[in-house]
Backbone and ligand atoms as CSV (ligand in chain L), in Angstrom:
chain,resi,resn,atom,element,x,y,z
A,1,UNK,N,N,-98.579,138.460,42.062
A,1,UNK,CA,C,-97.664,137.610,41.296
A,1,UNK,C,C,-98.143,137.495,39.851
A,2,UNK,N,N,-97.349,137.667,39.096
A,2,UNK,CA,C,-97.520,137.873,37.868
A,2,UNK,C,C,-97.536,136.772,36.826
A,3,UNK,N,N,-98.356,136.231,36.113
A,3,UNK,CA,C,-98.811,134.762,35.205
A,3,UNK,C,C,-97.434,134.714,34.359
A,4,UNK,N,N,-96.637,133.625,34.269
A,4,UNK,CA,C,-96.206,133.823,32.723
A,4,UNK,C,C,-96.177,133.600,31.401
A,5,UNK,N,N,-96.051,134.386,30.409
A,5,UNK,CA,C,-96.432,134.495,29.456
A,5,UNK,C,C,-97.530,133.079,28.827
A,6,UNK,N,N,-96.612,132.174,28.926
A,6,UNK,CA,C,-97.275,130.936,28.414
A,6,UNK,C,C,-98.550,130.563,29.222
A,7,UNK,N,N,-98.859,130.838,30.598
A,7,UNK,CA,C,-99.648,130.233,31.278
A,7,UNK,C,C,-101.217,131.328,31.140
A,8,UNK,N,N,-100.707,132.762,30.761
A,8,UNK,CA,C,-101.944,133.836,29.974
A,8,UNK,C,C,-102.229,133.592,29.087
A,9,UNK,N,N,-101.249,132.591,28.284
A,9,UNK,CA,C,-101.874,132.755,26.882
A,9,UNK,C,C,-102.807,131.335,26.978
A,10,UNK,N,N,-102.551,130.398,27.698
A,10,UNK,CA,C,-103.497,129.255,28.081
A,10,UNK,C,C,-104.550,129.449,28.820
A,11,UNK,N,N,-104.639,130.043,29.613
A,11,UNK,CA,C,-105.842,131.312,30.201
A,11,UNK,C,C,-106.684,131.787,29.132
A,12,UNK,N,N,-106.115,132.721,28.547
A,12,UNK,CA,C,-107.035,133.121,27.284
A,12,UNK,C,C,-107.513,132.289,26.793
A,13,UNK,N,N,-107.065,130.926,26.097
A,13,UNK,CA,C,-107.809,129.866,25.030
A,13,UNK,C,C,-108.721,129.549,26.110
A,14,UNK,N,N,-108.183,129.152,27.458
A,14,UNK,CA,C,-109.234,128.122,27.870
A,14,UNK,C,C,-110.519,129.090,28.457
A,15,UNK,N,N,-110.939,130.486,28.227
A,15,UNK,CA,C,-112.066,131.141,28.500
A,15,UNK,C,C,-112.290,131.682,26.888
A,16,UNK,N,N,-111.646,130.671,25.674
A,16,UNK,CA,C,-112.288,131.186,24.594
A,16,UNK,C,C,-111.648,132.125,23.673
A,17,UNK,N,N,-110.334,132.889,24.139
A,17,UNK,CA,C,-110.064,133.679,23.681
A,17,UNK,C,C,-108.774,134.215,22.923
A,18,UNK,N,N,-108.459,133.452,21.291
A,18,UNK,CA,C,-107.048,133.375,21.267
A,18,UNK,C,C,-106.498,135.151,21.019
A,19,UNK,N,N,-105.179,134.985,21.586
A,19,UNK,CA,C,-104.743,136.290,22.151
A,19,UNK,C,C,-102.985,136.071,21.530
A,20,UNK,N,N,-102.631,136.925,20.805
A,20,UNK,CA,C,-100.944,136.586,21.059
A,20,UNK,C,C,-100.481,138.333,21.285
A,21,UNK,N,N,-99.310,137.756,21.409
A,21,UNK,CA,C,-98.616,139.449,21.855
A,21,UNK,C,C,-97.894,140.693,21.313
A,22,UNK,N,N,-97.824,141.542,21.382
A,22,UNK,CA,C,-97.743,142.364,20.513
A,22,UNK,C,C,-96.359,143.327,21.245
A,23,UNK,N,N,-95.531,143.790,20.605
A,23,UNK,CA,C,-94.557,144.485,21.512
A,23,UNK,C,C,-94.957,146.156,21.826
A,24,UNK,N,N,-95.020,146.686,22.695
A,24,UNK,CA,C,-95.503,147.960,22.729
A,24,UNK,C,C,-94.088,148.894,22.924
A,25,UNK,N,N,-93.041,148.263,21.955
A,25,UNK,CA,C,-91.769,149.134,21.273
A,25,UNK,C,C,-91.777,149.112,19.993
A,26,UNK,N,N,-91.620,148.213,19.084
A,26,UNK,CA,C,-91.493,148.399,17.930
A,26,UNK,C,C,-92.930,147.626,17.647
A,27,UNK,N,N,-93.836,147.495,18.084
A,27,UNK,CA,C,-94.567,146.756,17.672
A,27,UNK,C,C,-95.221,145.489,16.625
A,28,UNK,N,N,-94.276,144.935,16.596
A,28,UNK,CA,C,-94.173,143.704,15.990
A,28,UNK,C,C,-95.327,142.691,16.704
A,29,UNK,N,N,-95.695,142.367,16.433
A,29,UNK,CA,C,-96.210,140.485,16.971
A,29,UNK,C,C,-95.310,139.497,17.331
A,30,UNK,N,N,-95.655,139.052,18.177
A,30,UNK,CA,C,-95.171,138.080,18.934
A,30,UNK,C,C,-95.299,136.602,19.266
A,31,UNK,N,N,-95.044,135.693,18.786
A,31,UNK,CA,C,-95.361,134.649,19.035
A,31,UNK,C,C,-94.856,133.317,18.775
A,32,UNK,N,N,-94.555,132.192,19.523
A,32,UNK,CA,C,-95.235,132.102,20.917
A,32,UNK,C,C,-94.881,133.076,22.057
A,33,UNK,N,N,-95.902,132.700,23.077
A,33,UNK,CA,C,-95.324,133.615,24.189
A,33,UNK,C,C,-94.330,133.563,24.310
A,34,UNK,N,N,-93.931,134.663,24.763
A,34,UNK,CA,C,-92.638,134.706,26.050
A,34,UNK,C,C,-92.576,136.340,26.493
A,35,UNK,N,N,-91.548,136.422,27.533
A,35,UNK,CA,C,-91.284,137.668,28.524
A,35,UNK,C,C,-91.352,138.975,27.601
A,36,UNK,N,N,-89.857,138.573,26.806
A,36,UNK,CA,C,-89.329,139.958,26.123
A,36,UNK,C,C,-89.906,139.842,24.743
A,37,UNK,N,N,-89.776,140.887,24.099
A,37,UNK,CA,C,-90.148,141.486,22.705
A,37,UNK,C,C,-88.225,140.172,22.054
A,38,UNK,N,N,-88.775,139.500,21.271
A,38,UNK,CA,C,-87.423,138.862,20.466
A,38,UNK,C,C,-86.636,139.784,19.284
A,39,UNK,N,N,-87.331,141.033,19.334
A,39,UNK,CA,C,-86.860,141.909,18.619
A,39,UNK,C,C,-86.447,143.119,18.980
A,40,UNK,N,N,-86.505,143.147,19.765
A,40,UNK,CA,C,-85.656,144.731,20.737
A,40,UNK,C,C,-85.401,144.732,22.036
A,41,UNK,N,N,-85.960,143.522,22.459
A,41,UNK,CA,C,-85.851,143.341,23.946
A,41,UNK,C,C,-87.099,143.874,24.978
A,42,UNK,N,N,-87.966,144.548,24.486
A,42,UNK,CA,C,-88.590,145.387,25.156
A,42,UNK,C,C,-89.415,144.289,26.216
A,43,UNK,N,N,-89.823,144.585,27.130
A,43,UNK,CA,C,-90.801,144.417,28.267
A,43,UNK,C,C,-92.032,145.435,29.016
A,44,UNK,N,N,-93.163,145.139,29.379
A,44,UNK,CA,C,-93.726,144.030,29.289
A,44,UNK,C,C,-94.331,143.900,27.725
A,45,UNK,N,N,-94.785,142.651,27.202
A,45,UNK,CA,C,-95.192,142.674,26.151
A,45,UNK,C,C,-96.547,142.768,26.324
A,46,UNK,N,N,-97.509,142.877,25.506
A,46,UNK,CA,C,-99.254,143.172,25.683
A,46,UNK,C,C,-99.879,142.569,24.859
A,47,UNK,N,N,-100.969,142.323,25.736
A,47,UNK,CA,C,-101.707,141.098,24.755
A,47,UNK,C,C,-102.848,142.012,23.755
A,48,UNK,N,N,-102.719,141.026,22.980
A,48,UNK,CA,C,-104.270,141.896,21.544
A,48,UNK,C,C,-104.650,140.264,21.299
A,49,UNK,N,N,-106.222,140.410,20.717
A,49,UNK,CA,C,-106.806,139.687,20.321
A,49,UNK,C,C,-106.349,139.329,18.540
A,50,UNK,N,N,-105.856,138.287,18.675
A,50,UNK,CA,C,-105.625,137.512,17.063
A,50,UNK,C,C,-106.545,137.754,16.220
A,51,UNK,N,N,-106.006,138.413,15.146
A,51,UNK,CA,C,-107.578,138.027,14.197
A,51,UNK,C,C,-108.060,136.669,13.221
A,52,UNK,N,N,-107.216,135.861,13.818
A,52,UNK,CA,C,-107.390,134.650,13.314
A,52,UNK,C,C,-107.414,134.109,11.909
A,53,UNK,N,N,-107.044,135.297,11.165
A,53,UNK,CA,C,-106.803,134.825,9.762
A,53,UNK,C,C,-105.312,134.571,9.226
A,54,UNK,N,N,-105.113,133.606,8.352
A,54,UNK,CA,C,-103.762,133.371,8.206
A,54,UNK,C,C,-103.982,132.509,6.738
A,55,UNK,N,N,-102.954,131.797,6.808
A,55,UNK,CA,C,-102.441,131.595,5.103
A,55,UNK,C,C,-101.346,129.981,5.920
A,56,UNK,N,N,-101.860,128.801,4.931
A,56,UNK,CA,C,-100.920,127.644,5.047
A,56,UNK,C,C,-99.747,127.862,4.691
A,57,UNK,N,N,-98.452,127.642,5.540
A,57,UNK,CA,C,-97.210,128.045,5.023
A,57,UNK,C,C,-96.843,126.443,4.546
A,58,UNK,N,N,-97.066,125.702,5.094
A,58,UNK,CA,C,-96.347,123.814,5.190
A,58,UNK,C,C,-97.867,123.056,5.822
A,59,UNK,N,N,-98.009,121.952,5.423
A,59,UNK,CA,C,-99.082,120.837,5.792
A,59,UNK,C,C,-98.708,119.920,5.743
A,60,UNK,N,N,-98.541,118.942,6.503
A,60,UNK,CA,C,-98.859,117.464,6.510
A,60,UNK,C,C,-99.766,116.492,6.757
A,61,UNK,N,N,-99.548,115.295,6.445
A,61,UNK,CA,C,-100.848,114.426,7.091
A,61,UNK,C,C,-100.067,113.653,8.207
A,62,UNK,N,N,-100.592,113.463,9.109
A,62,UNK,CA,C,-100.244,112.435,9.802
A,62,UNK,C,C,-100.774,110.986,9.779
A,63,UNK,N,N,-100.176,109.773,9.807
A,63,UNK,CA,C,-101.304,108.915,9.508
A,63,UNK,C,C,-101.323,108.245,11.138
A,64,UNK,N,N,-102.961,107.802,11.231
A,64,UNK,CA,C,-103.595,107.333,12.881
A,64,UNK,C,C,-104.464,106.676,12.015
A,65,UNK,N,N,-104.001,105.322,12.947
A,65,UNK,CA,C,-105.174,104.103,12.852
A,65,UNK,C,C,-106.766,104.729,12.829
A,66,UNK,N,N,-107.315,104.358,12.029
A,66,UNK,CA,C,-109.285,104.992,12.321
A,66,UNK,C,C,-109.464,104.792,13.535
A,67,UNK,N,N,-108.963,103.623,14.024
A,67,UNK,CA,C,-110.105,103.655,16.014
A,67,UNK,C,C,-109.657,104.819,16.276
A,68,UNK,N,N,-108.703,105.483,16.474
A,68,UNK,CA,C,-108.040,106.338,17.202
A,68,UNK,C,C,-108.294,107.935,15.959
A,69,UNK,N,N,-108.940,107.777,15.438
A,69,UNK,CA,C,-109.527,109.383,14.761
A,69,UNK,C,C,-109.404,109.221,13.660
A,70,UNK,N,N,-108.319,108.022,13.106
A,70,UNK,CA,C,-107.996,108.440,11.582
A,70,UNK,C,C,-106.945,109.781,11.295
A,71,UNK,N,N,-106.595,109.626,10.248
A,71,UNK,CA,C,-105.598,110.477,9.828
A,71,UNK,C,C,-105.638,111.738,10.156
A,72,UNK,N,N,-104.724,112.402,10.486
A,72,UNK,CA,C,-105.306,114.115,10.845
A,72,UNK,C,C,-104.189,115.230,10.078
A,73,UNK,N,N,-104.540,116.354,9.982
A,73,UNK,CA,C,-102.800,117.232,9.901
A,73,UNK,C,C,-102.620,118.015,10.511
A,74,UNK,N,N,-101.850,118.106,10.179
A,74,UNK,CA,C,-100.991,119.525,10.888
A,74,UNK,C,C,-100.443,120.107,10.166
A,75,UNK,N,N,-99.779,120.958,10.608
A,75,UNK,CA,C,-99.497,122.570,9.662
A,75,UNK,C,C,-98.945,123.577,10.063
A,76,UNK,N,N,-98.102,124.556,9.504
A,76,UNK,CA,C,-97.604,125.884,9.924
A,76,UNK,C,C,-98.792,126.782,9.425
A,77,UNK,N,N,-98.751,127.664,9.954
A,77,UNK,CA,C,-99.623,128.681,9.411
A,77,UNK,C,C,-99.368,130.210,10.050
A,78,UNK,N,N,-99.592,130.883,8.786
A,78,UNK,CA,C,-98.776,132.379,9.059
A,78,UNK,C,C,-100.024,133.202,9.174
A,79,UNK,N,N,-99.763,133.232,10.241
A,79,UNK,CA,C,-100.889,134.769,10.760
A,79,UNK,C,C,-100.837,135.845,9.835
A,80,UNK,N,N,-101.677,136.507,10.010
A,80,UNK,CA,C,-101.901,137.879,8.975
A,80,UNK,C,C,-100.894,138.925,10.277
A,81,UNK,N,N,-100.614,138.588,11.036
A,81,UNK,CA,C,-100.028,139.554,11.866
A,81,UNK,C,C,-98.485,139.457,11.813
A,82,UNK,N,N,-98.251,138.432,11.180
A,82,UNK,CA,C,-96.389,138.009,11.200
A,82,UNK,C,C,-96.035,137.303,11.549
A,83,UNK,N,N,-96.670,135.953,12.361
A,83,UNK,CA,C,-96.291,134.897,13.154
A,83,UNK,C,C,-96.511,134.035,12.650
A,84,UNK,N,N,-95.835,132.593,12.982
A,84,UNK,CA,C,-96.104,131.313,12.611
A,84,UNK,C,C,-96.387,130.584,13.400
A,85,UNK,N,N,-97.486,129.700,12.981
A,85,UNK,CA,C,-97.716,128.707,14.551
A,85,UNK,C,C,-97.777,127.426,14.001
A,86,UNK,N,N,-97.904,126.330,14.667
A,86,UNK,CA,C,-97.779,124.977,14.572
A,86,UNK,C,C,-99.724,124.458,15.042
A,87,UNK,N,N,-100.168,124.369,14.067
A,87,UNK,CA,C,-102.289,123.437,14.589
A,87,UNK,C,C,-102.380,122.646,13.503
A,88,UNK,N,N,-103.556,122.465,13.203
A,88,UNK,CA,C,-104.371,121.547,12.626
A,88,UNK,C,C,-105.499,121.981,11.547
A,89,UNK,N,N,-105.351,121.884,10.490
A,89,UNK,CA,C,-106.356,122.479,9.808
A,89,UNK,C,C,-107.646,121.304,9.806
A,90,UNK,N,N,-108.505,121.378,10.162
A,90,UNK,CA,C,-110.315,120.736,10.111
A,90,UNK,C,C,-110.969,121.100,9.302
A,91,UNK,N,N,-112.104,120.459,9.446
A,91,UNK,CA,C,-113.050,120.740,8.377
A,91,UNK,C,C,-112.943,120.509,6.717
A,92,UNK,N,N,-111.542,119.575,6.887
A,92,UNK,CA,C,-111.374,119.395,5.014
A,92,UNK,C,C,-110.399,118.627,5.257
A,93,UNK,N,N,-110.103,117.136,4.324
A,93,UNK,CA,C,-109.732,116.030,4.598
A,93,UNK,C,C,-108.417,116.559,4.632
A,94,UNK,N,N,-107.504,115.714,5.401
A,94,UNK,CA,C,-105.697,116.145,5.491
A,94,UNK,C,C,-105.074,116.413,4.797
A,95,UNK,N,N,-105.353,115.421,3.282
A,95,UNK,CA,C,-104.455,115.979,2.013
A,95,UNK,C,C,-104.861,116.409,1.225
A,96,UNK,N,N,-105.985,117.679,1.915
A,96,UNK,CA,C,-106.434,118.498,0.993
A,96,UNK,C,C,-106.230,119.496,1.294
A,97,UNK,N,N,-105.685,119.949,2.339
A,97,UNK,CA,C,-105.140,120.940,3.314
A,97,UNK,C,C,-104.015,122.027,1.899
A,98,UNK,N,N,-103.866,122.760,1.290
A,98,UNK,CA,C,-103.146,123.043,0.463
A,98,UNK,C,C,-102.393,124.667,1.248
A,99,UNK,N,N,-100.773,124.213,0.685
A,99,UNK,CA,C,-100.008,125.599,1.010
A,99,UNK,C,C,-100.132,126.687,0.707
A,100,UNK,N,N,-100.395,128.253,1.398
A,100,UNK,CA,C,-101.128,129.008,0.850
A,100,UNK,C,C,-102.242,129.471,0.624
A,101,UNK,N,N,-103.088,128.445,1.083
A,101,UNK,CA,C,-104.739,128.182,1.289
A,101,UNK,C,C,-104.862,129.371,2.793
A,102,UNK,N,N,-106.203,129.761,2.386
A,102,UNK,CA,C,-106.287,131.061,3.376
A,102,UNK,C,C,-107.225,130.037,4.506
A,103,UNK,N,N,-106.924,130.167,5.855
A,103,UNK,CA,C,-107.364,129.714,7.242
A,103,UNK,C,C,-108.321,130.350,7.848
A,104,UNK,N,N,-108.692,130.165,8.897
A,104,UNK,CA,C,-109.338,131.025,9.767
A,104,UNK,C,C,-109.149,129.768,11.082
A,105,UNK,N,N,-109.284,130.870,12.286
A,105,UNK,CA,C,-108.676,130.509,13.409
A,105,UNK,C,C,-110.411,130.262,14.165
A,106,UNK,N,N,-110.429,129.242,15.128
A,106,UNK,CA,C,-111.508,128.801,16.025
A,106,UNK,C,C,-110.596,128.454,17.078
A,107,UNK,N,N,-111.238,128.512,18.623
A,107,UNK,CA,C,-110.643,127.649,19.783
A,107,UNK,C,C,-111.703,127.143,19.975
A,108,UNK,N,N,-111.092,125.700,20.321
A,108,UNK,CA,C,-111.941,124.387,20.726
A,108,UNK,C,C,-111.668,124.226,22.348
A,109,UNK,N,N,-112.405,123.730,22.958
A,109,UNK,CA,C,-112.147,122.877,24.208
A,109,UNK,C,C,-111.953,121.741,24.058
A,110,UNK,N,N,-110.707,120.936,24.215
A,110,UNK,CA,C,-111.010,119.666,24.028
A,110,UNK,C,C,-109.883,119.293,25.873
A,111,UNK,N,N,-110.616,118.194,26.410
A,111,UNK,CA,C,-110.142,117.978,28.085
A,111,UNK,C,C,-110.427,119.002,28.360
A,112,UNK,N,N,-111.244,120.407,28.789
A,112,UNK,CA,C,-110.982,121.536,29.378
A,112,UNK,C,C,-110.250,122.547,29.510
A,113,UNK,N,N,-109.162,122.010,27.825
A,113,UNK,CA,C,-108.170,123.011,27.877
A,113,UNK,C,C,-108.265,124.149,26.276
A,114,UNK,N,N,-108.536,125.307,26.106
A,114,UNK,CA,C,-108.369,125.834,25.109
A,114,UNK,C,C,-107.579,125.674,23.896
A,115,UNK,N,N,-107.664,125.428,22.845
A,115,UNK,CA,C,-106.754,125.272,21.793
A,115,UNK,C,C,-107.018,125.712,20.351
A,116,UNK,N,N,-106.223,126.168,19.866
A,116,UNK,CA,C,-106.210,126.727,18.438
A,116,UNK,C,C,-106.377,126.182,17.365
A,117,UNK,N,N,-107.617,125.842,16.709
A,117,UNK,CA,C,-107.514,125.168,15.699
A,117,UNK,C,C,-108.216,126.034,14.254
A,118,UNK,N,N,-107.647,125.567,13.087
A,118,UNK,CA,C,-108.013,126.145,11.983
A,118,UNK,C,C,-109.088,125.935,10.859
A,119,UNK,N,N,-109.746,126.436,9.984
A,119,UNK,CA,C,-110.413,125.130,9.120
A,119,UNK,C,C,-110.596,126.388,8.108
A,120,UNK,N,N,-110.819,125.895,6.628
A,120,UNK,CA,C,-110.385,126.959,5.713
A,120,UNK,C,C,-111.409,127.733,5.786
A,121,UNK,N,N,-111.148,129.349,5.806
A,121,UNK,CA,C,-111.775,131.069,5.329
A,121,UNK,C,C,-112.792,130.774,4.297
A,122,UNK,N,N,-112.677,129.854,3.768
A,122,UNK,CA,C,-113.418,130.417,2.361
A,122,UNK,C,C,-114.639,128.998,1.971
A,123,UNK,N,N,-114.526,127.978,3.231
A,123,UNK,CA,C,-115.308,126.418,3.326
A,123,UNK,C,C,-116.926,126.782,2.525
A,124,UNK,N,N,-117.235,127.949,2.644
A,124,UNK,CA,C,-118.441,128.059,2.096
A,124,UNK,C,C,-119.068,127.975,0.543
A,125,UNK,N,N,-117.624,128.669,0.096
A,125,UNK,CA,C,-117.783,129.473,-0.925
A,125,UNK,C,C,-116.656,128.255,-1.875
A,126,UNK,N,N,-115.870,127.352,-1.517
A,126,UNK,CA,C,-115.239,126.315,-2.429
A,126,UNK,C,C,-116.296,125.650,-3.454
A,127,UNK,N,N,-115.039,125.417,-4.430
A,127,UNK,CA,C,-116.160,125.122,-5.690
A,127,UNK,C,C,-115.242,124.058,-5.977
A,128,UNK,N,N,-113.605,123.960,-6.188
A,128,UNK,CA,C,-113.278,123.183,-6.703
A,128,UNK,C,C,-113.315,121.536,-5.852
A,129,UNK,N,N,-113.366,120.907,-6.748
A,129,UNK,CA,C,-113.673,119.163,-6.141
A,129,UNK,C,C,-112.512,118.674,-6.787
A,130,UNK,N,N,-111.449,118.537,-6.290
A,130,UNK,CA,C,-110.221,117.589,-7.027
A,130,UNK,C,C,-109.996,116.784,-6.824
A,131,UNK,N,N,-109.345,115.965,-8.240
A,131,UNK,CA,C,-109.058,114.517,-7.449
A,131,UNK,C,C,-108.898,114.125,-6.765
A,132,UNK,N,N,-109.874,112.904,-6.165
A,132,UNK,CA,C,-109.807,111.933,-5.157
A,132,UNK,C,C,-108.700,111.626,-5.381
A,133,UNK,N,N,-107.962,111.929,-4.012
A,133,UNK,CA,C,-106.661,111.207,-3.233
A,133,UNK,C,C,-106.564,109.640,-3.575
A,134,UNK,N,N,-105.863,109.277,-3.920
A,134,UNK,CA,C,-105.921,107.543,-4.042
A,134,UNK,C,C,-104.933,107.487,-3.027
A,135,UNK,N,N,-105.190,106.210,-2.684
A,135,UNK,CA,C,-104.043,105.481,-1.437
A,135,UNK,C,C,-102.862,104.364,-2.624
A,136,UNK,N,N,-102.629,105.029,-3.698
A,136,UNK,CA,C,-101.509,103.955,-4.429
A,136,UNK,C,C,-100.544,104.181,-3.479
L,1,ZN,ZN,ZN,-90.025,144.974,20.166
């Protein structure tokens, strides 16, 4: 019996390993899962390993009380492969998260379940310090 799509690709995160799909007709990327290729129809689709680099398309902040984590964001972000996904950029405060800003992809465990999260390509090597965010 055969997994579907969505439940391999939760498989993969949760042993570590983000994976999206690739069509083996026109070969496009794929993503999120699903059965058919959304572009020619083709079946089965095949999994490849993400290379986890991508580019902020949209960011937001969300705002959360501090007990509960404090503010966090979220974000679109466009794979270097053609896809867009919906995570969280880390490692750099929420509204500093900038559109266009180059990503890099990590999976976390958080409850035991694999998940995709981002934090910027280049965290090492940043130089600029911009204005502190004010809360006016
Ligand atoms: Zn296709």
């Amino acid at each position: 019996m055969q997994m579907s799509a969505q439940t391999h690709y939760q498989a993969e995160l949760d042993a570590g390993r983000f994976c999206i799909q690739q069509c083996p007709q026109c070969s496009e990327h794929v993503f999120t899962p699903r059965e058919l290729c959304p572009h020619c129809g083709a079946s089965p689709l095949k999994w490849v390993r993400a290379s986890g680099l991508g580019v902020v398309y949209s960011t937001s902040t969300i705002a959360r009380k501090p007990d509960a984590g404090g503010d966090y964001n979220v974000a679109l972000i466009d794979l270097d492969e053609g896809v867009r996904m919906m995570s969280r950029v880390e490692l750099v405060a929420p509204d500093e998260v900038r559109i266009g800003q180059r990503v890099q992809a990590h999976v976390a465990q958080r409850d035991g379940r694999g998940l995709v999260l981002f934090h910027p390509a280049d965290a090492s090597s940043g130089v600029e310090t911009g204005a502190e965010g004010s809360a006016a």
